[in-house]
Every structure is written in structure tokens, then in C-alpha cells.
ZADO-1210 file (C-alpha; in nm, 4 decimals, padded with zeros to 6 digits):
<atoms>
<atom x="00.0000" y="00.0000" z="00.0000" code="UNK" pos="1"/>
<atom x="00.1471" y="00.3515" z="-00.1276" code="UNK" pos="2"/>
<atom x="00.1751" y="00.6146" z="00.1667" code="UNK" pos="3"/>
<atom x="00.1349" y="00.9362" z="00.0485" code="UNK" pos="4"/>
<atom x="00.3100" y="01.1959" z="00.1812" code="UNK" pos="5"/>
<atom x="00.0296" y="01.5241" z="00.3534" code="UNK" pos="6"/>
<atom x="00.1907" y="01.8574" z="00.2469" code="UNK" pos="7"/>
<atom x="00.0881" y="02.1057" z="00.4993" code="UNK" pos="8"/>
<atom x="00.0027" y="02.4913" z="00.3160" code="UNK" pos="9"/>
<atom x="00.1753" y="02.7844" z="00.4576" code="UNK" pos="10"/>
<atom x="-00.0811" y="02.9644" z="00.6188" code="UNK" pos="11"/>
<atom x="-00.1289" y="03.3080" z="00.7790" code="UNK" pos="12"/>
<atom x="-00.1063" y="03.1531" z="01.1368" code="UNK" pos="13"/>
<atom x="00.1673" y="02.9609" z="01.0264" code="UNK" pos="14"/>
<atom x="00.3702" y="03.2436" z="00.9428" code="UNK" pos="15"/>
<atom x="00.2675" y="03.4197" z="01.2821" code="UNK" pos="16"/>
<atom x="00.3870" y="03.1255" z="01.5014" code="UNK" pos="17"/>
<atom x="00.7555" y="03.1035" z="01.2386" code="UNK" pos="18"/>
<atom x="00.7676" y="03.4726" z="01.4023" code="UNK" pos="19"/>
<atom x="00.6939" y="03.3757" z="01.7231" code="UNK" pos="20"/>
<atom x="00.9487" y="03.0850" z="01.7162" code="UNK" pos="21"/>
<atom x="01.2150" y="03.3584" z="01.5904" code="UNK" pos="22"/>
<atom x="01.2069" y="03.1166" z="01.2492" code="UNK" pos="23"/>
<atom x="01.2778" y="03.3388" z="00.9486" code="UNK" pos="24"/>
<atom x="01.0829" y="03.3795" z="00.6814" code="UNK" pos="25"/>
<atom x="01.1516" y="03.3631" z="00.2935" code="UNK" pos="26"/>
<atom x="00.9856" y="03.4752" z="-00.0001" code="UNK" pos="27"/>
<atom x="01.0654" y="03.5154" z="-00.3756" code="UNK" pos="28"/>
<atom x="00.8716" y="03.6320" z="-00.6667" code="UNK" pos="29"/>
<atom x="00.6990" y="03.4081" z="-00.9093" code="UNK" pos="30"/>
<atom x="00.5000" y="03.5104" z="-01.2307" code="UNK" pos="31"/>
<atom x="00.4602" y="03.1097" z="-01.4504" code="UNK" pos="32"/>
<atom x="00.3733" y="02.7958" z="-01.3758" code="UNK" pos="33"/>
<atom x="00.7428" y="02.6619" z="-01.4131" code="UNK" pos="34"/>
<atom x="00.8870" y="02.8957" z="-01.1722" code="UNK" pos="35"/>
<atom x="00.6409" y="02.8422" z="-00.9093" code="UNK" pos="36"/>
<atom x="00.6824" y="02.4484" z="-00.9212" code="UNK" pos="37"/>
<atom x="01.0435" y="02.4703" z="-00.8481" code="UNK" pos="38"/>
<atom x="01.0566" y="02.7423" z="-00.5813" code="UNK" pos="39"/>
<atom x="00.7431" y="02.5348" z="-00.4167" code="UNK" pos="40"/>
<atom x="00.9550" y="02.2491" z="-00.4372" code="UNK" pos="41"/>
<atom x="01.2653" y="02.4255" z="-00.3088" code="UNK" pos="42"/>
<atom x="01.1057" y="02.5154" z="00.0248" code="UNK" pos="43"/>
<atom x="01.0305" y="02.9076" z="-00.0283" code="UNK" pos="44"/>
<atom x="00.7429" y="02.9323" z="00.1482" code="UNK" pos="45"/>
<atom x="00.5753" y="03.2810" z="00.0361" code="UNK" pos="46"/>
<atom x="00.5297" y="03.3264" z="-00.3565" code="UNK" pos="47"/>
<atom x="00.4845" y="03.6588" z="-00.4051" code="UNK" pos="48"/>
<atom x="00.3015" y="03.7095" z="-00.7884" code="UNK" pos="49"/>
<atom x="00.4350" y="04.0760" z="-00.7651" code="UNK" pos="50"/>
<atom x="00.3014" y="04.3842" z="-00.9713" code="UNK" pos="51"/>
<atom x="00.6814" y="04.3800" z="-01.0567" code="UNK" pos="52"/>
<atom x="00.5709" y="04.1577" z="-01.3108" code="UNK" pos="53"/>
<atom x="00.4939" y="04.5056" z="-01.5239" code="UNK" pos="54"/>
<atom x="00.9046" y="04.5386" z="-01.5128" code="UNK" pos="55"/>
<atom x="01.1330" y="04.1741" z="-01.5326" code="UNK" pos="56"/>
<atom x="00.7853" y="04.0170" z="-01.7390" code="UNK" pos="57"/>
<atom x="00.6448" y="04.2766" z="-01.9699" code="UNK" pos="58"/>
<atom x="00.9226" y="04.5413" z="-01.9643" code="UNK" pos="59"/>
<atom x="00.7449" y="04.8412" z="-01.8211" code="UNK" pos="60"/>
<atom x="00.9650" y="05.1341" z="-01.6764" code="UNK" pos="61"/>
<atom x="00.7174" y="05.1017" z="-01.3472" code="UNK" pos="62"/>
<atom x="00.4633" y="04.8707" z="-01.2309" code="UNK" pos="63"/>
<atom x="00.1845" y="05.1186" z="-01.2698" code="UNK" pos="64"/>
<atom x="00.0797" y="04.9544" z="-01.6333" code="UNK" pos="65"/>
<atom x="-00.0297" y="04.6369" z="-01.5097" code="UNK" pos="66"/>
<atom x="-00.3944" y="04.5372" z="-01.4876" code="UNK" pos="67"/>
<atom x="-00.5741" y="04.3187" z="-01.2437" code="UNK" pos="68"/>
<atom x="-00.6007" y="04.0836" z="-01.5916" code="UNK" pos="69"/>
<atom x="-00.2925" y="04.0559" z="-01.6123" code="UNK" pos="70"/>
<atom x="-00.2473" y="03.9920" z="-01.2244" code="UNK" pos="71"/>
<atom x="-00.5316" y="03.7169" z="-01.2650" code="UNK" pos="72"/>
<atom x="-00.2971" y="03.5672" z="-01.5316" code="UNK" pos="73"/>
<atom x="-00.0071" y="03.5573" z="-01.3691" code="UNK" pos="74"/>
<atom x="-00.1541" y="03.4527" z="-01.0172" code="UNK" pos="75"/>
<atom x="-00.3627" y="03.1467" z="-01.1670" code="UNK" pos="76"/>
<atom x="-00.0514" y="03.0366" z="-01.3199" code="UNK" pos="77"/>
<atom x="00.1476" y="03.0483" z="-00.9590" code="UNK" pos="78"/>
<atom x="-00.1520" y="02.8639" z="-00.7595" code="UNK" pos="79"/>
<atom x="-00.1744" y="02.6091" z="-01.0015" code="UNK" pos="80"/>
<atom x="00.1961" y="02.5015" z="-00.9122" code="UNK" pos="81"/>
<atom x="00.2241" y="02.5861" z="-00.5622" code="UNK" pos="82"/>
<atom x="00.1752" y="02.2755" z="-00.3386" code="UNK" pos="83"/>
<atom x="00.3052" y="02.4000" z="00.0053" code="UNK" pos="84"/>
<atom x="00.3907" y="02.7681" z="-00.0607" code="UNK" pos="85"/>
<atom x="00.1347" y="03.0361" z="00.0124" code="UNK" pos="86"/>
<atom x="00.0410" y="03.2377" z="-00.3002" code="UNK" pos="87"/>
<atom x="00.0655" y="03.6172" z="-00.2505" code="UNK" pos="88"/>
<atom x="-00.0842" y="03.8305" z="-00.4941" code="UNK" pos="89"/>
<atom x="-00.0538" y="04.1993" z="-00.5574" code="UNK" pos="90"/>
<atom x="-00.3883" y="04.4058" z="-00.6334" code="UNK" pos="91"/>
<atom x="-00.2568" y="04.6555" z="-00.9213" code="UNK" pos="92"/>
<atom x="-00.2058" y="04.9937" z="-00.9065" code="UNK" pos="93"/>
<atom x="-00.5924" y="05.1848" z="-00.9533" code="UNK" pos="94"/>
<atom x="-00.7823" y="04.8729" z="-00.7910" code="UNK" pos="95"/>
<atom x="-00.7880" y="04.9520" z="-00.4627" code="UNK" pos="96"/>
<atom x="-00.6944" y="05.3121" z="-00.4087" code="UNK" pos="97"/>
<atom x="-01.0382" y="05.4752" z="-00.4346" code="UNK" pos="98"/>
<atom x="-01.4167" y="05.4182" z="-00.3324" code="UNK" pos="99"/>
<atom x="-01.4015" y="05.1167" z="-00.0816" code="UNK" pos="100"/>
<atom x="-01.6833" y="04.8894" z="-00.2689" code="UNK" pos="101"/>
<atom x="-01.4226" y="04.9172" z="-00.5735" code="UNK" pos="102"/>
<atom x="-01.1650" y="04.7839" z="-00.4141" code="UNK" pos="103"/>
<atom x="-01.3673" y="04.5118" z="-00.2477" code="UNK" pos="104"/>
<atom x="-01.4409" y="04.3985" z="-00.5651" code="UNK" pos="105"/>
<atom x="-01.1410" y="04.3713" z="-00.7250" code="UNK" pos="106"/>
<atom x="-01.0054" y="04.1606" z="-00.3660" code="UNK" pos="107"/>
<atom x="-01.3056" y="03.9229" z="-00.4761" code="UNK" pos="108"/>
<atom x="-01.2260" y="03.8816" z="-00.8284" code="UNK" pos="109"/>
<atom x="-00.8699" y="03.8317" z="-00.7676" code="UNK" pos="110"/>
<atom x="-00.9528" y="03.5620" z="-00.5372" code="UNK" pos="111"/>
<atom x="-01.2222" y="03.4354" z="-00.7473" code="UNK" pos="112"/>
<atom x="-01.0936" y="03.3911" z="-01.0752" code="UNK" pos="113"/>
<atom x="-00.6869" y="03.3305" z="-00.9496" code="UNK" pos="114"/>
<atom x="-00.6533" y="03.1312" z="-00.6749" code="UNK" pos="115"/>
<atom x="-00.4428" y="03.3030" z="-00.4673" code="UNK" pos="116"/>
<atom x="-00.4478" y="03.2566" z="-00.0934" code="UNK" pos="117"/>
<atom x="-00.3828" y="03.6401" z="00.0357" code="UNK" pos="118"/>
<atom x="-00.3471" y="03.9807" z="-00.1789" code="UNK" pos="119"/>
<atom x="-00.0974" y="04.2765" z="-00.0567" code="UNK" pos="120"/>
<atom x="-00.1444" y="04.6070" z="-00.1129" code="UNK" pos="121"/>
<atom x="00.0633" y="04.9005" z="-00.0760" code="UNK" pos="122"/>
<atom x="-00.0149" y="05.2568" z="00.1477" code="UNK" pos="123"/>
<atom x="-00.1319" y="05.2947" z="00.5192" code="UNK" pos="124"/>
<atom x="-00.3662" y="05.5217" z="00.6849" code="UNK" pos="125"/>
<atom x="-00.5060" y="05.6353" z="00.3255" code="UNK" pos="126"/>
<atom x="-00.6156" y="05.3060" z="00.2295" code="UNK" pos="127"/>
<atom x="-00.7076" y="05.1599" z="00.5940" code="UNK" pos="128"/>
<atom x="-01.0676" y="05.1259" z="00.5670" code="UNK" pos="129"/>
<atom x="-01.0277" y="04.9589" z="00.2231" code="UNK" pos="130"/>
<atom x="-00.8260" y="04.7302" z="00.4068" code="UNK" pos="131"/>
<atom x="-01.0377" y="04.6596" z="00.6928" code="UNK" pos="132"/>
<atom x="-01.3499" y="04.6057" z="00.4450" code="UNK" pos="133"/>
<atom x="-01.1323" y="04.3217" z="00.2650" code="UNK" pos="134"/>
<atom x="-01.0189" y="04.1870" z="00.6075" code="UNK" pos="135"/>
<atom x="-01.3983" y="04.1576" z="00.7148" code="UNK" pos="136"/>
<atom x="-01.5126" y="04.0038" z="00.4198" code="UNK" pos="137"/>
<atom x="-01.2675" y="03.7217" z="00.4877" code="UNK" pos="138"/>
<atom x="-00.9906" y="03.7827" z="00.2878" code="UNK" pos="139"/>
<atom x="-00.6156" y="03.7587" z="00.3892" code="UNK" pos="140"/>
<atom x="-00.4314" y="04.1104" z="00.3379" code="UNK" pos="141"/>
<atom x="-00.0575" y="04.1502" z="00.3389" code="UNK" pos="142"/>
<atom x="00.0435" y="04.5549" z="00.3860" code="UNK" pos="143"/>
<atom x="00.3195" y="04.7240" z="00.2551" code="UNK" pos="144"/>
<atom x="00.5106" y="05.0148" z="00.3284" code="UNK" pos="145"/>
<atom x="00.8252" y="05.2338" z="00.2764" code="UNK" pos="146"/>
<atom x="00.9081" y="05.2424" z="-00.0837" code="UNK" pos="147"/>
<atom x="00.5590" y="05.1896" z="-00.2409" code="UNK" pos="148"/>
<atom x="00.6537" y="05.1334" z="-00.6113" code="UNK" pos="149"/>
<atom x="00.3029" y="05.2363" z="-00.7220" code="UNK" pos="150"/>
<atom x="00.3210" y="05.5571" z="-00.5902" code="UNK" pos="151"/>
<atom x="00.6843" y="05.5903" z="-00.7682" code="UNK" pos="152"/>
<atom x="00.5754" y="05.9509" z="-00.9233" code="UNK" pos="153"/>
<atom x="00.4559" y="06.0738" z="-00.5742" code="UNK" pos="154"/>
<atom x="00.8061" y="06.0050" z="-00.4581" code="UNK" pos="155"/>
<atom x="01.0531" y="06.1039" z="-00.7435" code="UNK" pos="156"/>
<atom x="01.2467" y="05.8177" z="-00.7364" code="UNK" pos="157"/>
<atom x="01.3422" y="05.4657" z="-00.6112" code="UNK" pos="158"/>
<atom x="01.5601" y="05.5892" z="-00.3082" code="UNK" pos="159"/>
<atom x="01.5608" y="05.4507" z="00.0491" code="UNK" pos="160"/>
<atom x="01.2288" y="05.5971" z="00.2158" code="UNK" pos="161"/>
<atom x="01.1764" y="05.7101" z="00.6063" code="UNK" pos="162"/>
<atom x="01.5242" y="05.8536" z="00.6524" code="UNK" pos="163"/>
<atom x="01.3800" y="06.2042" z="00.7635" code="UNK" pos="164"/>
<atom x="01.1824" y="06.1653" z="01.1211" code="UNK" pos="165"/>
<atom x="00.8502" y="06.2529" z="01.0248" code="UNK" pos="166"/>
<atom x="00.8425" y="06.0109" z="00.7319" code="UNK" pos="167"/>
<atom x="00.9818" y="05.7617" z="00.9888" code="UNK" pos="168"/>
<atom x="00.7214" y="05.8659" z="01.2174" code="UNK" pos="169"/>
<atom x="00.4737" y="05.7699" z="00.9978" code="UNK" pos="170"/>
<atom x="00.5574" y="05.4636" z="00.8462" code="UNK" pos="171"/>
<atom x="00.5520" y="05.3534" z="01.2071" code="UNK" pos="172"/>
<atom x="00.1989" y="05.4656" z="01.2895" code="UNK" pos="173"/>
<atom x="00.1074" y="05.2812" z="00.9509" code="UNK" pos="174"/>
<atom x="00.2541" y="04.9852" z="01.0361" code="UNK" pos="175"/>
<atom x="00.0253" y="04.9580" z="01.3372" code="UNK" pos="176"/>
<atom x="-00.2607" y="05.0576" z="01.1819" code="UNK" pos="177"/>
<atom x="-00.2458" y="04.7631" z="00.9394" code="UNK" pos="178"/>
<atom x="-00.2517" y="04.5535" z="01.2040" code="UNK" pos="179"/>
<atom x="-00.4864" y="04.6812" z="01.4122" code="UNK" pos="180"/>
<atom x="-00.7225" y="04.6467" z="01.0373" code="UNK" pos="181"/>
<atom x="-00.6130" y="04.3097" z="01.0365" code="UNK" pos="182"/>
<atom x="-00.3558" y="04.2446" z="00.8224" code="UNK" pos="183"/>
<atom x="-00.1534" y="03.9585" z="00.8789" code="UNK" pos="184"/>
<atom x="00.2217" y="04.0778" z="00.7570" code="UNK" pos="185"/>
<atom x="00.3896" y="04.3782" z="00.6780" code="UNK" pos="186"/>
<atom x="00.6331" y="04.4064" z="00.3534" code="UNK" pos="187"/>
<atom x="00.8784" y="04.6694" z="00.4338" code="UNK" pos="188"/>
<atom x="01.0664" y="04.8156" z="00.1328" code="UNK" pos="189"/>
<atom x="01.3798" y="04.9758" z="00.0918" code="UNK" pos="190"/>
<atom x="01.3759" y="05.2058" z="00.4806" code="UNK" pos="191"/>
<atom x="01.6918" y="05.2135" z="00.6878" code="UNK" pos="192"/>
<atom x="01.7359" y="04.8669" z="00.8871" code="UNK" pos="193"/>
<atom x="01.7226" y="05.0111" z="01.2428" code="UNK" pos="194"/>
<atom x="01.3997" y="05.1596" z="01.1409" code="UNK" pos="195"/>
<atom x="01.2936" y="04.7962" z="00.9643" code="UNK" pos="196"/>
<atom x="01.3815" y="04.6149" z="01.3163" code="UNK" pos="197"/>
<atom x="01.2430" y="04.8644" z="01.5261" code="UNK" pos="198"/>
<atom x="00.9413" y="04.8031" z="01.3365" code="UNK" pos="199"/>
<atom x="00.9572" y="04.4714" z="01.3448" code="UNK" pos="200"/>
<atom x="00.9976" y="04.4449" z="01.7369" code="UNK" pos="201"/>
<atom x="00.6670" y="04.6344" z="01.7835" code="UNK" pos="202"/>
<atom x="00.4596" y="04.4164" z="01.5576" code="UNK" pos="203"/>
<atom x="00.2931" y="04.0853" z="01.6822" code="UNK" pos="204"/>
<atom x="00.2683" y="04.0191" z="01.2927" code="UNK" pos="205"/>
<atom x="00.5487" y="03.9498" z="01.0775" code="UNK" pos="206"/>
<atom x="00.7408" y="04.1824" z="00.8474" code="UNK" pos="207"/>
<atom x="00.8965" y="04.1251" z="00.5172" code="UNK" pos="208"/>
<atom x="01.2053" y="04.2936" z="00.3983" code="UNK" pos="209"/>
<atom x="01.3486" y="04.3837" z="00.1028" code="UNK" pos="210"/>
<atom x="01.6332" y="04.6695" z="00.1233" code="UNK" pos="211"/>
<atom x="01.5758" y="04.7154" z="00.4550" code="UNK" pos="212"/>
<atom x="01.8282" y="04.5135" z="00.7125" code="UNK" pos="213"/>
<atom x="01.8596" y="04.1912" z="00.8458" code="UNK" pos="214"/>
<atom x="01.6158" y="04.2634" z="01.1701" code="UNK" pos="215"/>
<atom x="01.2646" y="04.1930" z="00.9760" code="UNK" pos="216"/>
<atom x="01.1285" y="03.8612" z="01.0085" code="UNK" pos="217"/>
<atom x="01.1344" y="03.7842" z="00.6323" code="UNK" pos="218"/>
<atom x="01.3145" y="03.8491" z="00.3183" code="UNK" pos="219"/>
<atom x="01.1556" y="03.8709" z="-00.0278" code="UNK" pos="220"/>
<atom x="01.3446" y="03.9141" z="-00.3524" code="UNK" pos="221"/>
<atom x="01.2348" y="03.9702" z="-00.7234" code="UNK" pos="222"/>
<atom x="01.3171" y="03.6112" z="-00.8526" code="UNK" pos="223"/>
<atom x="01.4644" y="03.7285" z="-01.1486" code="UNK" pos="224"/>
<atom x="01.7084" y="03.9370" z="-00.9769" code="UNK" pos="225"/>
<atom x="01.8028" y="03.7030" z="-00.7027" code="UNK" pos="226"/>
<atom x="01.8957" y="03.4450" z="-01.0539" code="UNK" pos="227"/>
<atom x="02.1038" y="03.7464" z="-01.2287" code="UNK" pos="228"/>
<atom x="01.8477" y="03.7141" z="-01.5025" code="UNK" pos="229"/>
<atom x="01.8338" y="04.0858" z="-01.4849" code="UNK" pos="230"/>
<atom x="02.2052" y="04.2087" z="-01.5410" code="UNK" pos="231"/>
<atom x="02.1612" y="04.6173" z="-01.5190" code="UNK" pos="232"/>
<atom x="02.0160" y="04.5845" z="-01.1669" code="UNK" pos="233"/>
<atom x="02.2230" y="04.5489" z="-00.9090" code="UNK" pos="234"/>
<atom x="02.1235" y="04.7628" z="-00.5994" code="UNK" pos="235"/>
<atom x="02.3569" y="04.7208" z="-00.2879" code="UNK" pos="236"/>
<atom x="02.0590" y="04.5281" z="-00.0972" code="UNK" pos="237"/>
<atom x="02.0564" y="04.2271" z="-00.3910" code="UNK" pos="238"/>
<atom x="02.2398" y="03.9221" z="-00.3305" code="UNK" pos="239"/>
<atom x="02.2712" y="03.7021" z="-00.6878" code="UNK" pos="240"/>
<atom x="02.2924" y="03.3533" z="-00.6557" code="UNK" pos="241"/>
<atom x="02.3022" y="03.2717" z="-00.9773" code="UNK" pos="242"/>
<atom x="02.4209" y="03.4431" z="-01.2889" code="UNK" pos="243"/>
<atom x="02.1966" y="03.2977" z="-01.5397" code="UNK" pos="244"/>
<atom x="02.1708" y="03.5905" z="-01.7764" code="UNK" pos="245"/>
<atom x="02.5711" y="03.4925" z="-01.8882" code="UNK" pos="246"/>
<atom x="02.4562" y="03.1138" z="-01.8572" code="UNK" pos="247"/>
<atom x="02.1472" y="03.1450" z="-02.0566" code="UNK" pos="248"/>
<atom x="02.3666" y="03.3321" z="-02.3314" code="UNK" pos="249"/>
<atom x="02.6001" y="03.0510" z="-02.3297" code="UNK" pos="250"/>
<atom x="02.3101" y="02.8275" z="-02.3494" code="UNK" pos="251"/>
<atom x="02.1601" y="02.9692" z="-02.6756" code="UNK" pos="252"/>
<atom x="02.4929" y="03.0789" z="-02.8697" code="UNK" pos="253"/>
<atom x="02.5565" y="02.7286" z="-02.8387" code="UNK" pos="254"/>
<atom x="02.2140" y="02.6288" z="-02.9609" code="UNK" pos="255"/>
<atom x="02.2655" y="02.8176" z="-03.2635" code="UNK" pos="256"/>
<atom x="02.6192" y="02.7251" z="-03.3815" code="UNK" pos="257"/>
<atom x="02.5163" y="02.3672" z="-03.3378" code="UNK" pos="258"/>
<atom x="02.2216" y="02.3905" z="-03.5462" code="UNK" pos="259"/>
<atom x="02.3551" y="02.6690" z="-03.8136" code="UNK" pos="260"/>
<atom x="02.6494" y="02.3606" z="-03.8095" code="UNK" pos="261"/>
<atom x="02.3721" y="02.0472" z="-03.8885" code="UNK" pos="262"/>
<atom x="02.4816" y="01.8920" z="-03.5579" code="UNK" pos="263"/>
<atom x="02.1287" y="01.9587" z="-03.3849" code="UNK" pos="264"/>
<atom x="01.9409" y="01.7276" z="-03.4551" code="UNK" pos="265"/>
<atom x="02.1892" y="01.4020" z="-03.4687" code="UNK" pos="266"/>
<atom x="02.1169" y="01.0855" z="-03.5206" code="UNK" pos="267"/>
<atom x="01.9885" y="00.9695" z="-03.1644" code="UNK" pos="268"/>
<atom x="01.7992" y="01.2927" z="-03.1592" code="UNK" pos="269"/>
<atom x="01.5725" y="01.2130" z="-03.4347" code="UNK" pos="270"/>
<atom x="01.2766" y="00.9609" z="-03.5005" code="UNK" pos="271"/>
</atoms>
């Protein structure tokens, strides 16, 4: 008799108690099917189907472009291939940011029609009782703050956020007003780490960081960067483990000299 082996989902609460036990938590982008199956299947245990898709997938400047379509898309593709990993989607920019029953809406079709297991959306007090509507209705809600890449024209550019003490000042009032609407983790992008930690150390709910220290209770990368598929960025908070821009190069300039030579197909390669 076969035994098959129960894979247990990452869940909100499980992510609560991996803060609790002081267990770090990691997270990567993920836009395909393919992707997905092998970070699943690696262990990563947030996929995050990012609104960076606009940038490393359709080669937007900014991830303003992107529709909740496309997010659908993308987000269907992930949940079909994650077995373990919790699916994270991002509600595009314009979905969420005005009239509440709008952006109620779109947190139901994105569930709906994708799959998904929790949505994250970017702002604080501006967006709260969107937030808390979505919450109430059942759904999972992942914040985000510091360096909101949505609201990239508000800020002028992609620099570290919250240096100044009233920014700072804010970000932390934010952060507890997304939990006190419910939300079960914080993303933190791109603020100084002592900020991040000090953050982090007045949460009950975890908090994600990406460019901003080592004292959050979670990292998240943009897969594509964290491979070196995307060669002209390299800001000081990446780490590439793998350069597969140079190997994927390799990979096809040796594709085509073998077939421009007739040596792809051979023989054993052919019916």
C-alpha cells in the first residue's frame, strides 16, 4: 500500500507562530507555472506574484501599467503550481486606491478567478478602511510600506524611504494601523534597517524585507534578480545567486552554432 506523503500549506497563522518561534521567513517572486513548481519544491514558502511583473515580465519602466487581468494571469498560473507555498498576490495599481466597494471587488475577483491565498497592497492610513473592508469580508491582506513602487511619481524616485523623522514617524503609525485592520504581515521596502527592526519588534505580525536590514522577520526578492536574469540591476541590498543571464547566453549561442552547423538534430535525436 502507497503512503502518500500530507503537504501542509503555509498559512497566515503559520507564518505568525515562524515569528513567534524567531524562524525566518523567505519569499521570492513568481510570475509562470514553471517557476512556481520549483521554488514550491525548493522550500520558499511565500510566492509573491508581484506587480513587478509590469518590469522583469512585460518590460514596463514602473509597475503602474499592469492590470488586475494581467495579475489574474499571472496569479492562476502560480496557484496552479504551488503545493506548500502560500500564493501572494498583488492588487494593481488603480484597484484599490479609491471608493471602498471598488476595491472590495477587485479583492473578490482576484480571489475568485486566481486562486491566490492572500493579496498585498501598498499605502497605510489612506487606504485603511479599504483594508479593513477586505479583512472583514474574509480575505487575507498583506500591507506594505516604505518604498511603495506604485506611488513611484509621488516620490521622485526609487531611493531609500523614512530617513527624515517625520516620514519615519509615519511609516511607524502605519505599520500599526495595518494591524490593528487586520492584516496579517507587513512588507517593508527599501527604509533604513534600524527603522525595519524597530518596526519589526513592535509588531505581533510578521514583516517582510526587502532593502531594509537583516532585523525583519522575512526576506523577499524579485526572482529574477536574485537568478542574475536581470544584469543592469544590481542595488547594494541584492544578493545574486546565480548568474543565469551569462549562462542562458552561453546556453543559446551554443544552440545556434550547433544547429547553423547540422549537428542539432543528430542521429539519436531524431525519429
Amino acid at each position: 500500500m502507497s503512503v502518500h506523503k500530507v503537504i501542509k500549506r503555509i498559512t497566515t497563522s503559520a507564518l505568525r507562530d515562524m515569528k513567534t518561534r524567531g524562524e525566518k521567513i523567505s519569499m521570492l517572486t513568481s510570475y509562470d507555472y514553471s517557476t512556481a513548481k520549483v521554488l514550491d519544491e525548493a522550500g520558499v514558502e511565500v510566492l509573491l506574484v508581484g506587480d513587478s511583473a509590469a518590469n522583469v515580465f512585460a518590460g514596463f519602466e514602473t509597475t503602474l501599467p499592469i492590470t488586475l487581468d494581467n495579475m489574474i494571469y499571472h496569479a492562476s498560473a502560480v496557484a496552479r503550481a504551488a503545493k506548500r507555498a502560500m500564493v501572494l498576490a498583488d492588487l494593481p495599481f488603480g484597484t484599490y486606491q479609491g471608493a471602498t466597494e471598488e476595491a472590495y471587488k477587485a479583492a473578490v475577483r482576484m480571489m475568485k478567478e486566481s486562486g491566490a491565498h492572500a493579496l498585498k497592497l501598498e499605502g497605510g492610513e489612506e487606504i485603511i478602511d479599504n483594508i479593513k473592508k477586505i479583512v472583514q469580508s474574509g480575505i487575507p491582506v498583506c500591507g506594505h510600506l516604505g518604498l511603495t513602487p506604485q506611488s513611484i511619481y509621488k516620490f521622485g524616485d526609487f531611493g531609500v524611504r523614512a530617513k527624515e523623522d517625520a516620514e519615519a514617524a509615519k511609516l511607524k503609525s502605519d505599520a500599526l494601523a495595518l494591524q490593528e485592520a487586520g492584516c496579517f504581515a507587513i512588507v517593508l521596502e527599501k527604509i533604513p534597517a534600524h527603522l525595519a527592526t524597530e518596526v519589526s519588534k513592535s509588531l505581533d505580525i510578521p514583516t517582510i524585507g526587502i532593502g531594509a536590514g537583516n532585523g525583519c522577520d522575512g526576506q523577499v526578492l524579485v526572482v529574477n534578480d536574485m537568478l542574475g536574469l536581470t544584469k543592469e540591476f544590481k542595488p547594494k541590498f541584492l544578493r545574486q545567486y546565480l548568474n543565469l543571464y551569462e549562462e542562458i547566453t552561453k546556453a543559446a549561442s551554443s544552440y545556434v552554432a550547433d544547429v547553423k552547423a547540422g549537428t542539432y538534430p543528430n542521429e539519436s535525436e531524431q525519429y
